[in-house]
C-alpha positions as CSV (number, residue, x, y, z in Angstrom):
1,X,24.9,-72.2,27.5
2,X,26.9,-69.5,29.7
3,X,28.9,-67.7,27.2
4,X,32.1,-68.9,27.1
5,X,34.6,-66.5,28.6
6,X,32.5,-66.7,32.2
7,X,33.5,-70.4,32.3
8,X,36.9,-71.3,34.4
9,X,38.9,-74.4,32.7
10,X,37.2,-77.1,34.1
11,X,34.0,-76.0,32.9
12,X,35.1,-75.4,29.6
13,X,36.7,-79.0,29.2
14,X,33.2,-80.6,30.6
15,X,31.6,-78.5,28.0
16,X,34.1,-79.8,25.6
17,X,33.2,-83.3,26.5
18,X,29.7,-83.0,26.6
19,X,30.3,-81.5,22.8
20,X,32.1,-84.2,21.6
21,X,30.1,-87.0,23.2
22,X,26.8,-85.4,21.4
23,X,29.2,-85.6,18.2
24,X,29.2,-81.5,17.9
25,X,32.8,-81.2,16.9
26,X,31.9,-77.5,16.1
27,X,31.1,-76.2,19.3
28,X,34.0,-78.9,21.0
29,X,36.4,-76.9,18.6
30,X,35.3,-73.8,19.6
31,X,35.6,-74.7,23.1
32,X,38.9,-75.9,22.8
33,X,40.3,-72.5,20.9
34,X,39.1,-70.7,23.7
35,X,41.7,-72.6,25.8
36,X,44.9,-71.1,26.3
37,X,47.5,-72.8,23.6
38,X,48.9,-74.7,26.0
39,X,46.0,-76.0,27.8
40,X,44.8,-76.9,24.4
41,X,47.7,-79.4,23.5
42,X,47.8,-81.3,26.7
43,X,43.8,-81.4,26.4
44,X,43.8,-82.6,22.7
45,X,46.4,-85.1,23.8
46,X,44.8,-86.9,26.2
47,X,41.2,-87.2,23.4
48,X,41.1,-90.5,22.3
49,X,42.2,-91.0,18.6
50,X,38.9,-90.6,17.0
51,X,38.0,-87.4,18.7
52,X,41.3,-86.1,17.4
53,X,40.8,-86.8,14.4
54,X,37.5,-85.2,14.2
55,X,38.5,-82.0,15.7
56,X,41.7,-81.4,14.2
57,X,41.0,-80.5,10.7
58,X,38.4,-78.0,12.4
59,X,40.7,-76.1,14.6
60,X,42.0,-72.4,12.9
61,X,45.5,-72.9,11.0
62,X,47.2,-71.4,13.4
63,X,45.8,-73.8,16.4
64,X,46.2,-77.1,14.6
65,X,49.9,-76.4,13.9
66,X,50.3,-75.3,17.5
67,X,48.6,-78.8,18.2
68,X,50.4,-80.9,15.3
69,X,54.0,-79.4,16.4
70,X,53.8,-81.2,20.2
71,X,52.7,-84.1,19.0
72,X,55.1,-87.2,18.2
73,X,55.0,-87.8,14.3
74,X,53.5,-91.0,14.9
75,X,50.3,-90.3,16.3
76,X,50.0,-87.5,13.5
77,X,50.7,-90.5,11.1
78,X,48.2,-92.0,12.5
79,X,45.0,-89.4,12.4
80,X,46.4,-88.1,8.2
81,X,46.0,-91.5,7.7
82,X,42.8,-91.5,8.3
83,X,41.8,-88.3,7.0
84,X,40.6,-88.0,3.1
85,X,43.4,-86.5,1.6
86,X,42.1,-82.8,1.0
87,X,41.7,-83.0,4.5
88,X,45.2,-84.5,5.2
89,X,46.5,-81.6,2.7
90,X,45.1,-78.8,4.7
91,X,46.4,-79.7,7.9
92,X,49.9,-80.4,6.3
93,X,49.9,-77.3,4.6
94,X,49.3,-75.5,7.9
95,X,52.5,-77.3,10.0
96,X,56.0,-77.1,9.1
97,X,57.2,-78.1,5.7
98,X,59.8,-80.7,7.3
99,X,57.1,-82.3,10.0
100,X,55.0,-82.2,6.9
101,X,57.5,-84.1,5.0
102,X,58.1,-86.2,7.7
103,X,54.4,-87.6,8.0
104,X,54.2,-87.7,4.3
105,X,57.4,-90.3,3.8
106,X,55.4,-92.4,6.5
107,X,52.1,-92.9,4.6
108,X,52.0,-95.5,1.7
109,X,50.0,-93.7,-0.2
110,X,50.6,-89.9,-0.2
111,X,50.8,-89.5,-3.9
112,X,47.3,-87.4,-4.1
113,X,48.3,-85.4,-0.5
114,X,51.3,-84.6,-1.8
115,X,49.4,-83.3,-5.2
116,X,47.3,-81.3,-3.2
117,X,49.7,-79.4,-1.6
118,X,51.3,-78.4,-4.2
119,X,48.7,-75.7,-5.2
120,X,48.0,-72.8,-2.7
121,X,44.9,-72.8,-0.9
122,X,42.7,-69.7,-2.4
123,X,43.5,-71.3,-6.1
124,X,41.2,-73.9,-8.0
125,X,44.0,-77.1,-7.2
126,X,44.0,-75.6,-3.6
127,X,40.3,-76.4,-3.5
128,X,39.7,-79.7,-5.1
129,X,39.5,-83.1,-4.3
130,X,41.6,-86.2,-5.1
131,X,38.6,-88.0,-4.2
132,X,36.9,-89.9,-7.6
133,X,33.3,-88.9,-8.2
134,X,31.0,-90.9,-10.2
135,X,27.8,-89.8,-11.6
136,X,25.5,-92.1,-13.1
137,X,24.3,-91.6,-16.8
138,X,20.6,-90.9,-15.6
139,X,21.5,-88.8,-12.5
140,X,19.9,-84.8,-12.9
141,X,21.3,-81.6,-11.4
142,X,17.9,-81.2,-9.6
């Protein structure tokens, strides 16, 4: 692949969409952050829903809550709902504590979101799941 900074836009969003088509969310993200911020909002906007939702929890902090602050609450309803909620508490700890909020009171079930986010991210509780993991009795570490 050319490396990235001798690609013009339209290059880089064909990249992008070659990426995302082969399901390499990886390398459509780091397409995307080589956008300028504002190229990469109105280019993330116009992804269909499932494609957001893959590559948003990959984008760098900084990035998503560029992202997350142009979009309309609703559509960011709509991809945290989807998300598992260590996911969901990652990107909400990134954004603004009251567009945070204002996802959270429109999800049913944000009890284990909001738990998340109350520990910072570099402690144990900033780290773990809310996710239940069951091991069977005759399961090994092997």
């Amino acid at each position: 692949m050319v490396p990235i900074e001798n690609l013009n836009i339209d290059a880089i969003i064909e990249h992008m969409q070659a990426a995302l088509s082969e399901g390499d969310g990886d390398q459509a993200t780091t397409l995307l952050e080589s956008l300028r911020r504002s190229d990469q909002a109105e280019f993330f906007s116009d992804l269909p829903p499932d494609q957001q939702q893959e590559i948003l929890p990959l984008l760098s902090p900084e990035n998503s809550a560029d992202i997350t602050n142009r979009m309309e609450t609703r559509r960011l309803v709509e991809i945290v709902t989807e998300m598992e909620p260590d996911e969901a508490a990652d990107l909400l700890g990134d954004i603004s504590s009251e567009q945070a909020e204002q996802v959270l009171s429109q999800i049913d079930e944000s009890e284990d979101i909001r738990y998340l986010l109350e520990h910072p991210d570099e402690t144990a509780g900033g780290v773990m799941t809310a996710m239940d993991i069951h091991i069977k009795q005759n399961m090994t570490v092997d």
